[in-house]
N, C-alpha and C positions, 0 to 999 in steps of 0.2 A: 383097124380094129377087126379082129377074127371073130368066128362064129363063137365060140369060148368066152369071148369079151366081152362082146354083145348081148350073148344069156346071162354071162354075171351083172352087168348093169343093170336087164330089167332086172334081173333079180334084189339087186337093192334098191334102186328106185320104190319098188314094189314093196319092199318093206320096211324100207322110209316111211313111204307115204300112210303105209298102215298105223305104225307110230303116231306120226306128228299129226294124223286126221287131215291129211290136205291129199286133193287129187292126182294120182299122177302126173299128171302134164305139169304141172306148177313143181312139183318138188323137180322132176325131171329139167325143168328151166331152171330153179333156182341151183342144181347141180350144175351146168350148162355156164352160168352167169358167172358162177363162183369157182371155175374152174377145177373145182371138184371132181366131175365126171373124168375128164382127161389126164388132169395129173396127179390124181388119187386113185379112183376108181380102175381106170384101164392101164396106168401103166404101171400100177404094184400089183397088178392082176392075178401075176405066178404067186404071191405071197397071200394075198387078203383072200383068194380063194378056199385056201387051206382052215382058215378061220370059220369057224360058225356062227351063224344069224346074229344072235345075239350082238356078239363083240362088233362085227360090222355094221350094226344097226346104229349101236353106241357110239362109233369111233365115225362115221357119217355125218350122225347130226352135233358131235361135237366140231368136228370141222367145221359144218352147216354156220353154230353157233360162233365161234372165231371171228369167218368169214363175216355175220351182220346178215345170213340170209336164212337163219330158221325161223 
């Protein structure tokens, strides 16, 4: 993970968690758990970056929702 990848994850973590009202660290686990972080988040990274707040916030916690971990 590069420095790039690393700012885009807390960045959604960060406003995940604003969303769904859960603390960082938990949402940031339940991304972790769910394999979300790594094979969503960091490695469409070139791609979901382009996208705004919004759509990523959405497209997050429906994965979230899938997965059984929002």
């Amino acid at each position: 993970m590069n420095t790039n990848q690393l700012e885009f994850a807390t960045f959604c973590i960060g406003n995940v968690s604003k969303e769904l009202h859960l603390p960082q660290p938990v949402v940031y686990q339940k991304l972790v758990d769910s394999n979300i972080l790594n094979d969503f988040i960091i490695q469409y990274y070139d791609e979901l970056h382009t996208y705004g707040r919004k759509y990523l916030v959405e497209e997050i916690i429906s994965l979230m929702t899938e997965r059984g971990v929002a």
